[in-house]
Structures are given as structure tokens and as C-alpha cells.
N, C-alpha and C positions, 0 to 999 in steps of 0.2 A: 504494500500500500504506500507507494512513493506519493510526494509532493510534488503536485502540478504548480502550484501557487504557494512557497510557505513562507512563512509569515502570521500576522495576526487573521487570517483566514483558518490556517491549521490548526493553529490553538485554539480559535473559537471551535473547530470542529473536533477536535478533540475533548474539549472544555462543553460541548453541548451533549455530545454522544453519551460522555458519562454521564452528565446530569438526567438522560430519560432513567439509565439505570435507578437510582440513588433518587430520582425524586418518585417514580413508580414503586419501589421499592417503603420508603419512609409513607408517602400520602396513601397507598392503598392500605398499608397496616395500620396506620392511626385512626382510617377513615373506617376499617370493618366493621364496627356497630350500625353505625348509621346507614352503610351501603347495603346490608344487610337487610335493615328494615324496610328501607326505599325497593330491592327489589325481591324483597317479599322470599329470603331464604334463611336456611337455619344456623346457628354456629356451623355445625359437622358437614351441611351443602359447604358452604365457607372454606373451611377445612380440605375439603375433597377439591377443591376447584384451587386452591392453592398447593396442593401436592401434585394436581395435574399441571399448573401454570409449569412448577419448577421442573417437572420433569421433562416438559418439554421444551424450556430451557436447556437442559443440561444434553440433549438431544443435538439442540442446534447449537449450544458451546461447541461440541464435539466435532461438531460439521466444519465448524467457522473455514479454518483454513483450505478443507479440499475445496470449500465453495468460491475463495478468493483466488487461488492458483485456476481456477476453472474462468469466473465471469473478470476475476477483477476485482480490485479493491473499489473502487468507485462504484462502480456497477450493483456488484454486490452492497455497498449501503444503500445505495437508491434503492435497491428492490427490498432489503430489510428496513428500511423506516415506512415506505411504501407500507408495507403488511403491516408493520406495525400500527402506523395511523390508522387501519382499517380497524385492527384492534381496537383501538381506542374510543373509534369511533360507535363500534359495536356494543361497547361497554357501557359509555356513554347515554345510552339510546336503550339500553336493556332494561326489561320490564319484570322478565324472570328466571330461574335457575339458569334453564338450557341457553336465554339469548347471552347472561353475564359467563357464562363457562364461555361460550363459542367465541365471548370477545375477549376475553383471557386466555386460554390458547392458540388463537392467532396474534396475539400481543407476543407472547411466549416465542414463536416460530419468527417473526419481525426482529423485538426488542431483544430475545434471548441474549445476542450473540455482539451487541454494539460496544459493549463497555471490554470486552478482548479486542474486538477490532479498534475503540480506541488506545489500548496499550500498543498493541501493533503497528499500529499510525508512528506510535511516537518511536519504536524499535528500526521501522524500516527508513521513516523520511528523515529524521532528526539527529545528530550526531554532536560532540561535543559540548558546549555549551546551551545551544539548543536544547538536545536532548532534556535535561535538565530543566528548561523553560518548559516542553512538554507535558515531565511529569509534572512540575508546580500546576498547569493547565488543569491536568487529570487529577492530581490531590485537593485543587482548590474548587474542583465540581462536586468532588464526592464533600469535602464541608459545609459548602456552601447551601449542597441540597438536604443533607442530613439537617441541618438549620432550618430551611424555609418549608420544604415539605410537609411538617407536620404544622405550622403554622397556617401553610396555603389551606389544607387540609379541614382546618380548622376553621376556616372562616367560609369554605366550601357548606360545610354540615352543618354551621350555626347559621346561614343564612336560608336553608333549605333548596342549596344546589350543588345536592353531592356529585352531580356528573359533570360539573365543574370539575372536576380532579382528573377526570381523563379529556375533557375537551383543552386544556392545557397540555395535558402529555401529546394530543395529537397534533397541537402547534408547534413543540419542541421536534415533533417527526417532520413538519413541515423545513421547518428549519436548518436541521440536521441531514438532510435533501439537500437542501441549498447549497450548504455549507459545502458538502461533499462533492458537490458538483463539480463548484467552481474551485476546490484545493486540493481534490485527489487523482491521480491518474492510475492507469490500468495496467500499469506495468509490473505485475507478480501476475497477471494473465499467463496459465501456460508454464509456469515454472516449476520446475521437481515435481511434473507431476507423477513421474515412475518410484517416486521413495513415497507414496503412500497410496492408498485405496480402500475400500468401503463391501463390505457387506450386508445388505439391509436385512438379512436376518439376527445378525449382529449387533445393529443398530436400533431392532424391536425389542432385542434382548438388554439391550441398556436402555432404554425408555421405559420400558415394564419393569427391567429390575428395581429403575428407581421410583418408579411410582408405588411398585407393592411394598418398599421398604419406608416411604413415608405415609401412603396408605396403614400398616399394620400399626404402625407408631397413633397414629392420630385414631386409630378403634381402638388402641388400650385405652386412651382416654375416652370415648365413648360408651366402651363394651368392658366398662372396667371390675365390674361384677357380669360380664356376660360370657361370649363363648369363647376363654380366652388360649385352649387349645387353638383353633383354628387360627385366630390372628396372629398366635409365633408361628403357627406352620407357614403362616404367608411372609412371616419376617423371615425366615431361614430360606423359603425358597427363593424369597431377593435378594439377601445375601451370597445364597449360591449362586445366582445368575448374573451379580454386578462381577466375585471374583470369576467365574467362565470369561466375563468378555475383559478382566484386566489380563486372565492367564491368555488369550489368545491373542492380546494385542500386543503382548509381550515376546511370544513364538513368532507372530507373524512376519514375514521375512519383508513385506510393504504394510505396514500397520497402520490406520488412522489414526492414531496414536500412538507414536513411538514412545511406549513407557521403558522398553530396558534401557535406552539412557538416560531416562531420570534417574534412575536407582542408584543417587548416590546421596551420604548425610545430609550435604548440608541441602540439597532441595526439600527433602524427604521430613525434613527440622521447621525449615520455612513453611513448606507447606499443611504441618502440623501446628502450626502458630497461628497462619491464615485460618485452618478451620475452627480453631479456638477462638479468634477473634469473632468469625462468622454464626458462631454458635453464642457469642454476648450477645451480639446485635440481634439475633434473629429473641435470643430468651427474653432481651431487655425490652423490645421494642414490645414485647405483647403485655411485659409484668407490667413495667412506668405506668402505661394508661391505663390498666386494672384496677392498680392502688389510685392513684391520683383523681380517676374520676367515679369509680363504681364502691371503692373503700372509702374516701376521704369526700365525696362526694360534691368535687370543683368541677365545674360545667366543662364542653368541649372547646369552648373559645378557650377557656384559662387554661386548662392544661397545653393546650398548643400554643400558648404565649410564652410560658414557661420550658417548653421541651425546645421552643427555638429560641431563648434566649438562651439558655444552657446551652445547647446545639453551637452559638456563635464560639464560643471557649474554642472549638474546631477549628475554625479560622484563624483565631489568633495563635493555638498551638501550632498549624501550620505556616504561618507565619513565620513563626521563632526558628523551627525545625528547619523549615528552607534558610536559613541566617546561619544558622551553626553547622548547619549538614556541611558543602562545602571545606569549611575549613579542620571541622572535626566531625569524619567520616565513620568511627567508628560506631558499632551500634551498642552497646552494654547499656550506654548511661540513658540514650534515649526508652530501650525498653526497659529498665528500673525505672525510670521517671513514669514511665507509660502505668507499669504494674501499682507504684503507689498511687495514684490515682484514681485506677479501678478497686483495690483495695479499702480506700477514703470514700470511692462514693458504694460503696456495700456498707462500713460500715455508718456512714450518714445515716442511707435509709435504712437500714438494719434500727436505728436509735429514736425512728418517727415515731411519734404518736399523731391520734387524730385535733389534737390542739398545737401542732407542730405550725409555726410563722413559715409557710411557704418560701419566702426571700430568705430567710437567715438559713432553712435548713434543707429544702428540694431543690432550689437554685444550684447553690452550692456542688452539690451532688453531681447534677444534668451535666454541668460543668466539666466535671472529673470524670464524669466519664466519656463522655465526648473528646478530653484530653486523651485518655486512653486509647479512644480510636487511632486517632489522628498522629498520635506516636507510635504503634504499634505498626499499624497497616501498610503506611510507606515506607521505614526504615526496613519491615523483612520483605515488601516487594523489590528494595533496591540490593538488598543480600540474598535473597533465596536463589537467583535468577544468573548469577555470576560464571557460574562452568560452563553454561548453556547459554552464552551471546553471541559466539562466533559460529553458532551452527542455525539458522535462521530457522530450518525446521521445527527444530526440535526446541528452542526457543518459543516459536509461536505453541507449538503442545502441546509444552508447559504454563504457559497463559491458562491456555485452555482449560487443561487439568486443574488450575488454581481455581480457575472461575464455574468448573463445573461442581469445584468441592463446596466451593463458596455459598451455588446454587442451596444444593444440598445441607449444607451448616444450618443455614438462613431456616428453612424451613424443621430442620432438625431440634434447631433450637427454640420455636416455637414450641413444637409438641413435646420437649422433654419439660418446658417452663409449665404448660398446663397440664400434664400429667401431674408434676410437682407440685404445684397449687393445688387440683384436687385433693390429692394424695397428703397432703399438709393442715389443707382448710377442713376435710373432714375426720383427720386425728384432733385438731384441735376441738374442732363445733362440737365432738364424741366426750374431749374434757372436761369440757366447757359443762355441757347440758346436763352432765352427771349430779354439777351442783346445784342445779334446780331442781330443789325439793324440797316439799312442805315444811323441814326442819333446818336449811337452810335460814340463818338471821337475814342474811344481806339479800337474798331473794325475796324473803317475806318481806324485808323492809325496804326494795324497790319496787315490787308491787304494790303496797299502800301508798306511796307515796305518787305513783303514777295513779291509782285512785283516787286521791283526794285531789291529786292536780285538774282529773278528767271527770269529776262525779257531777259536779256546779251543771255542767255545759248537753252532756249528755245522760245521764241518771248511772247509777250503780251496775246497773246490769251490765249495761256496754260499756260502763268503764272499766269494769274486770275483766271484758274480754279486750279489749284494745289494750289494757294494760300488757295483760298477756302472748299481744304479738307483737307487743311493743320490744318485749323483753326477748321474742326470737327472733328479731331483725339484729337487735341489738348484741345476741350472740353470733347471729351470720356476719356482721360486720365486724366482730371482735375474732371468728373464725379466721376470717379473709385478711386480716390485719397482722394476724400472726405467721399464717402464712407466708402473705409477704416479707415479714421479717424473718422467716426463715431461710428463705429465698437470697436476702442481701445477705443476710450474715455467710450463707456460702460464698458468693459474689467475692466478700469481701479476702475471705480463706482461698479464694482460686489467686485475689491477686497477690495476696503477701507467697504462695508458694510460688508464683512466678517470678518473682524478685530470686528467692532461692534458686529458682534453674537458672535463671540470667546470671545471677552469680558464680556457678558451679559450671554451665556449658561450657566446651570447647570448642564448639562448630566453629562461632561466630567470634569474631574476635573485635 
């Protein structure tokens, strides 16, 4: 994907391309309640339609490059924002399950694949100092939109125009067209196309793997007292069939993806860092708006005020990091800095309660971990990738593979964050409810008290019974509240023991 035009063309189409990622990405996940009831489907439709989005992502991850060596790097974004926009537009315009699935997987098959093609942009056109400018383009989209997305988001569903959210992504497609037009050329048309090649039995067999593998994930949460024989039999038969198609793409003497040369540390390190990363974002992004507006009960405008003021901390941490990167290349200090961060903002919310000052103590938080990204994310995209620059193939890949793991984290980390909630809120609500009982003081004496508040207004009868579902809201809210603090306090334990690997690793120096 050479440059026709580069310049402030490239970077903007660089700097756009990731932003579809990274704002569809943040805005659809903030926005899932409300799009939900707008078109009339259930959490678990929700669920299924976003394990089929990412699967078929990871589909056209996979694809990216044969596609490029085939039409062209140019070519091929027009025809991926193309589909995409039709995505969007679909989406947009959807009334119910089947119209919002069919524009979510055409988004999938479009968008999948843009934010590889923009690292690629900057691998193939970019060199020296440039280069460099590139990634600041590519780091300063993924901030910028992690920032505004859940804000955009937010003032989409507090105004009652949640297709709002995608008639924007389909301007960003419009754009991103543009852009592509007139700054890329077709010159990786046609190249190596004998070191790799495609099986589409192959390629059913990775779409299905990953779909039945975050398929099974998302029925333990569903079917969590139900048939739960059958949904590990479907976890293990995805399992077996994502390692079939790594063992054969490994054997294969033209592979669509060359994985036996990645098989070395320090990729193998990077890319286990990226999926830990991608497994925060994907847990963080569904726990934040749980607690914040359905536990602590702050309207959709305020929490999206708050998640992109926090969110900004990303820019400015990106900021710093392009200033010092340069001249002190090493990475140690940046992911210890990164890890205390996600550490400080577990243990924040880990320390919330529901009379907790939003500015002194959620801000803060949003902050740190948003730092976290933004230290993390670039410094091992600019270390993992290092053995594999001079062989362009297998360079691109490796993209690949990062962004299809990425895929997969994102959604992984969702369903491990609401397994975990359930699995937390109803050991706790089970604690809880034990001590509601007749000989309980503090229950007897907040039912009378909720009596005497409610007897004036509505007489005795109904005020013992609204007392008394006064008192199981008020356990479900104190359920869900624990929860989430069990939740940060891991958060916080994942990042002080990342401090200790950063410490202790050899890989990276």
C-alpha cells in the first residue's frame, strides 16, 4: 500500500481509517442498552450479533493481505469502506434483530480489516522519520476516538437518535474513500502472490471456530444453570478447530498465514501483552457503564461526559510518550508506568461507594486507565514487530494475527467481565439476603423506618409492601456494587503483577 500523495493526505488516511475502528468499536459498546431497546432485541440477540460481528472480522483480518497483493491497496479500501458504509447504513435504518445482525456483518466484512490496512499504510509508504509521524497519526486516532466515542454516543441516546452512531461511522466510510483515493496507489497489486494462498474450507473452519468459541463463552452466561454439558462440548470443538487451522497454517508450504515464523519470544511476548490489553478494554468497557449508570445510577449523558473526559488523559499520555519515545527508546519504564496506572485505577474503583464525588474519585480512575492504554498499546506495537520488518510478508501477518487476536480479546473480554459479575452479584445478593430475617435488628429496623416514612402518603398496607421491595432493590444494588468491587480489586492485582513481569522479563529490554 505505497503512497500516491504523502503527506498530510496519508496521515489523514491513516488517522481516519483507525478512527472507524476505535470509534465503532467504543460508540457501539457504550451505546448497547439503548440500541437495544430502539430495535427491539434482547441482551443475548446483543451478544450473538457481536460474536458474529467479531468473527467475521477476524475472517477478513485474515484475508486482508491476499486481498491487497490481489486488487491493490487502494482498490481494496474503496471496496472495504464501500461495504462498510452499506453496513452502517443498514444498521442505521434497522428496525429488528435480522435487519441490525445483517448490518453488523456487513460492517464486519467492510470495517473488519481497515485499522491492519492502516498499520500497513504506514509499514509500506512511510520510512524514517515519517514513519514515526505515521504511527503518532495511528496512536493519536485510536485516543482521540477512545475519548469522543463514548461521548458522541452519549448525546446520540440522550437525545433519542441512536442511529446517529452509525450515520457518522458511514461518513467516516465516506471519507476514508476519499482519502484513499487520492493518497494510495496500487502498487503491492500482484506481488508474492506464490508465498501465500487460501482454502475456503479453511477459512469456514476459522470463522466457525471463532464464532463457536465466543458463542459457548457468552451461553455460560446465559445457560449458567442450564445445559452446561453441551456448551463446553461446543467450547472444545472451537478450540479444536481454531488449533487445526493454526496447525495447518503452520505445515503449509504457501500459508495465508505464515505463523512458523512468528514463532519466536519476543512476538509470541508482544502478542500476549496485546491480548491482555484487549481483554481490559473489551472487560472495562462493559463493567464502567454497569457501575456508573445501572449501580450508581448517573444518566447516559453523564457517564459519557465522564468516560471522555477521562478518555482525554489518552491524548495527553500520548502526547508525553511520542516526546520521550525518541530519545529514550527503551520500553521497561513506559510499561511500569502503564501497569501502575491500571493498578491505581482498580484500586480507585475497587474503594467506590454509592456517595462517592464523581470528580474526586471516577475521574481520576477513567484517567489511569486510559493512561494505561495509551502506554501499553504503542510501546509493544513498536517492540513486538522488530524481527519481522524486513520480510514484508510476514510483517503484514503479523499485523494480522495481532488484530485478529485483538478481535477476539475485545469480545472475550466482554463475556469473561459478565460471567464474572453474574457469578459475583449472585454470591453476594445469596449473603446478603441470608440476613433478612425476622430476627435481624437492622432489617427490622429498616423496614419500620421505610414504614413510617411511606404510611402518611399511602396507608400501612402498601407501605409494608413497598417497604419490602424497597429493601430488594436495595440488596440488588448493594449485590451489583460488590460485584463491581470485586471486579476492580482484580483489575487492580493484574496490574501490580504486571509491574513484576516488566520487572523480571528478559525479552524486552
Amino acid at each position: 500500500m505505497n503512497a500516491r500523495a504523502p503527506g498530510f493526505l496519508l496521515y489523514a488516511t491513516i488517522f481516519v481509517l483507525t478512527s472507524i475502528e476505535f470509534l465503532q468499536l467504543s460508540m457501539v459498546a457504550f451505546g448497547a442498552g439503548p440500541i437495544m431497546g430502539e430495535v427491539s432485541i434482547t441482551p443475548e440477540d446483543f451478544s450473538l450479533i457481536a460474536a458474529m460481528y467479531a468473527s467475521v472480522a477476524i475472517l477478513m483480518i485474515s484475508m486482508q493481505r491476499w486481498f491487497v497483493t490481489r486488487l491493490g491497496g487502494r482498490l481494496f479500501i474503496q471496496c472495504a469502506t464501500t461495504v462498510s458504509l452499506l453496513g452502517a447504513v443498514l444498521c442505521a435504518t434497522s428496525d429488528d434483530f435480522t435487519s441490525f445482525l445483517l448490518g453488523r456483518m456487513v460492517m464486519a466484512v467492510g470495517g473488519g480489516a481497515l485499522f491492519t490496512s492502516a498499520r500497513m499504510i504506514i509499514h509500506h509508504a512511510l520510512a524514517g522519520p515519517r514513519r514515526f509521524v505515521g504511527i503518532k497519526s495511528l496512536a493519536y486516532g485510536v485516543a482521540l476516538c477512545i475519548a469522543a466515542g463514548p461521548w458522541l454516543a452519549a448525546q446520540a441516546v440522550s437525545n433519542d437518535t441512536w442511529s446517529a452512531i452509525f450515520w457518522l461511522l458511514a461518513v467516516m466510510d465516506v471519507l476514508a474513500f476519499v482519502l484513499a483515493s487520492s493518497s494510495l496507489s496500487n502498487d503491492l497489486r500482484g506481488s508474492e502472490q506464490g508465498r501465500s494462498d487460501w482454502n475456503p474450507w479453511l477459512q469456514v473452519l476459522l470463522v466457525g471456530g471463532s464464532f463457536a468459541l465466543l458463542y459457548a463463552l457468552q451461553r455460560f452466561y446465559y445457560d449458567f444453570y442450564g445445559d452446561v454439558v453441551f456448551v463446553a462440548g461446543v467450547l472444545v470443538a472451537a478450540l479444536v478447530a481454531l488449533l487445526m487451522y493454526a496447525h495447518h497454517q503452520r505445515r503449509h508450504s504457501r500459508p495465508l498465514l505464515h505463523l512458523r515464523e512468528m514463532l519466536h519470544l519476543r512476538y509470541i511476548a508482544g502478542v500476549t501483552l496485546f491480548l491482555f490489553a484487549y481483554l481490559m478494554l473489551g472487560a472495562n468497557n462493559y463493567v464502567v457503564p454497569v457501575m456508573l449508570q445501572r449501580t450508581l445510577g448517573y444518566s447516559w449523558e453523564t457517564v459519557g461526559h465522564f468516560e471522555a473526559l477521562g478518555a482525554l488523559a489518552a491524548v495527553a499520555t500520548f502526547a508525553v510518550v511520542s516526546k520521550v519515545l525518541p530519545k529514550h527508546p527503551a520500553p521497561r519504564k513506559f510499561w511500569i508506568a502503564g501497569f501502575l496506572a491500571l493498578a491505581s485505577f482498580g484500586m480507585l474503583l475497587a474503594r467506590l461507594d454509592p456517595a462517592a464525588n464523581p470528580w474526586l474519585h471516577i475521574l481520576p480512575a477513567l484517567a489511569c486507565y486510559n493512561i494505561f492504554l495509551l502506554t501499553v498499546l504503542p510501546i509493544t506495537a513498536m517492540q513486538a514487530f522488530r524481527q519481522m520488518e524486513n520480510d514484508e510478508t510476514v510483517f503484514s501477518n503479523a499485523q494480522q494475527v495481532k488484530n485478529m487476536l485483538a478481535q477476539a480479546g475485545i469480545a472475550l473480554g466482554i463475556s469473561v467481565a459478565t460471567l464474572g459479575q453474574q457469578w459475583r452479584t449472585t454470591v453476594h445478593y445469596n449473603m446478603l439476603n441470608a440476613q433478612v430475617t425476622p430476627d435481624n435488628p437492622i432489617y427490622i429496623s429498616t423496614i419500620q423506618h421505610l414504614q413510617g416514612a411511606l404510611a402518611s402518603s399511602v396507608g400501612p398496607v402498601q407501605a409494608t409492601q413497598i417497604a419490602v421491595a424497597r429493601v430488594a432493590q436495595m440488596l440488588a444494588q448493594q449485590s451489583a456494587m460488590l460485584a463491581n468491587i470485586d471486579h476492580f480489586m482484580l483489575i487492580g492485582v493484574f496490574g501490580v503483577l504486571g509491574i513484576f513481569v516488566t520487572l523480571v522479563q528478559k525479552v524486552f529490554r
